[in-house]
C-alpha positions in Angstrom: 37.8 -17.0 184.2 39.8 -14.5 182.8 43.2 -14.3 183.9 45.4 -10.8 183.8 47.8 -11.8 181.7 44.7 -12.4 179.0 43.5 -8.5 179.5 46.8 -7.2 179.3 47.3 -8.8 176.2 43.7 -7.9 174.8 44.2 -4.3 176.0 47.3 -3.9 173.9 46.0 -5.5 170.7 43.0 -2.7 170.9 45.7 -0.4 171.2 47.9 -1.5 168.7 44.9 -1.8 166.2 44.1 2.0 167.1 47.7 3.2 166.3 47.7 1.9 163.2 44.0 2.4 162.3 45.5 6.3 163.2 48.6 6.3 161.4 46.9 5.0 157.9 44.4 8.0 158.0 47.2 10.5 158.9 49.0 8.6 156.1 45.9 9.8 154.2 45.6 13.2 154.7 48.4 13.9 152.1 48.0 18.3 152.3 49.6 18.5 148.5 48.1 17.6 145.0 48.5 14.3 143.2 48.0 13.5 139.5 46.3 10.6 138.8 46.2 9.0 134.9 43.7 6.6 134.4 43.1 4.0 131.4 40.8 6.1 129.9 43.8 8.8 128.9 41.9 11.2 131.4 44.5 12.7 134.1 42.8 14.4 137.4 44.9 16.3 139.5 43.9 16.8 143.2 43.9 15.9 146.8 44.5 12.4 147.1 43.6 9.6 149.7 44.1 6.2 148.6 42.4 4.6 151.7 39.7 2.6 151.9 39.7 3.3 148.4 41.3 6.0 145.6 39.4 9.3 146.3 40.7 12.7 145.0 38.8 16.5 146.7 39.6 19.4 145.4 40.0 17.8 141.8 40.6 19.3 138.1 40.9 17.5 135.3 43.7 18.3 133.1 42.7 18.8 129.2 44.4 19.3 125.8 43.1 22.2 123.7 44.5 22.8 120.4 46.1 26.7 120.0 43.6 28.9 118.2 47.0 30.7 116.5 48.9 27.7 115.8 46.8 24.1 115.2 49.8 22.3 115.2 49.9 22.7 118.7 48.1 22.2 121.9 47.8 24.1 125.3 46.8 22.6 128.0 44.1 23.7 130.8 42.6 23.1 134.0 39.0 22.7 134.6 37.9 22.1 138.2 35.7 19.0 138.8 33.3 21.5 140.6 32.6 23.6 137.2 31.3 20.1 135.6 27.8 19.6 134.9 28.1 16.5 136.8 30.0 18.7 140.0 30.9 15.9 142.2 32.6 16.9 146.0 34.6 13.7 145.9 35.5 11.3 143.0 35.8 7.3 144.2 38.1 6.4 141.3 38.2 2.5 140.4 41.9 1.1 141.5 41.8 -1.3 138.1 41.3 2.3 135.9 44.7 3.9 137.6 47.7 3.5 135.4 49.7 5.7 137.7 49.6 8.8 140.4 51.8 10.3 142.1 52.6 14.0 144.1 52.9 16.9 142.1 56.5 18.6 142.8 56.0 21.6 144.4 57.9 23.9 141.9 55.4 22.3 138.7 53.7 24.4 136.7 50.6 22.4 138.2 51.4 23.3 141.2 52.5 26.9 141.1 49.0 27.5 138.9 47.1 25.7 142.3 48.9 27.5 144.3 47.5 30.7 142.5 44.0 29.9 143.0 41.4 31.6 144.8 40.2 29.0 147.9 
């Protein structure tokens, strides 16, 4: 019925599937933080996998506060997801409501003020 040339051929297909399946989550498992901007002017900065869908861990969203000395101008803070009322331990983020994202450099200020935090 079957032949071996048939299960040789089936046997490296599995295996072929499996590598990749494997390399996408590795692919995934991006250690650094991403900024992501969506259509909704909000920007969320955190641990990004894009795979099955846009999910960001360890996220903060990054707002604008006007300067208490000088209203002219605006500062700008962190505020970890995990402080919100709503304290979610992943966000699913809607691919349509991404303008952009991208890594954060390793030398931003983003980054260097991450880097500070307590784990």
């Amino acid at each position: 019925m079957y032949n071996k040339k048939n299960i040789v051929i089936a046997v490296i297909v599995v295996l072929v599937i499996i590598v990749v399946g494997f390399l996408i989550y590795k692919g995934n498992q991006n250690k650094g933080y991403s900024i992501v901007y969506l259509t909704t002017r909000e920007v969320y900065i955190g641990k990004l996998a894009t795979f099955p869908d846009f999910q960001l861990k360890d996220s903060y969203i990054l707002q604008v506060i006007k300067d208490e000395k000088d209203p002219t101008k605006n500062n700008f803070q962190l505020q970890p997801t995990k402080e919100a009322l709503w304290s979610p331990q992943v966000l699913h983020l809607v691919k349509d409501n991404v303008v952009f994202y991208g890594p954060l450099m390793s030398d931003s200020s983003i980054a260097k003020t991450l880097a500070g935090q307590p784990k």
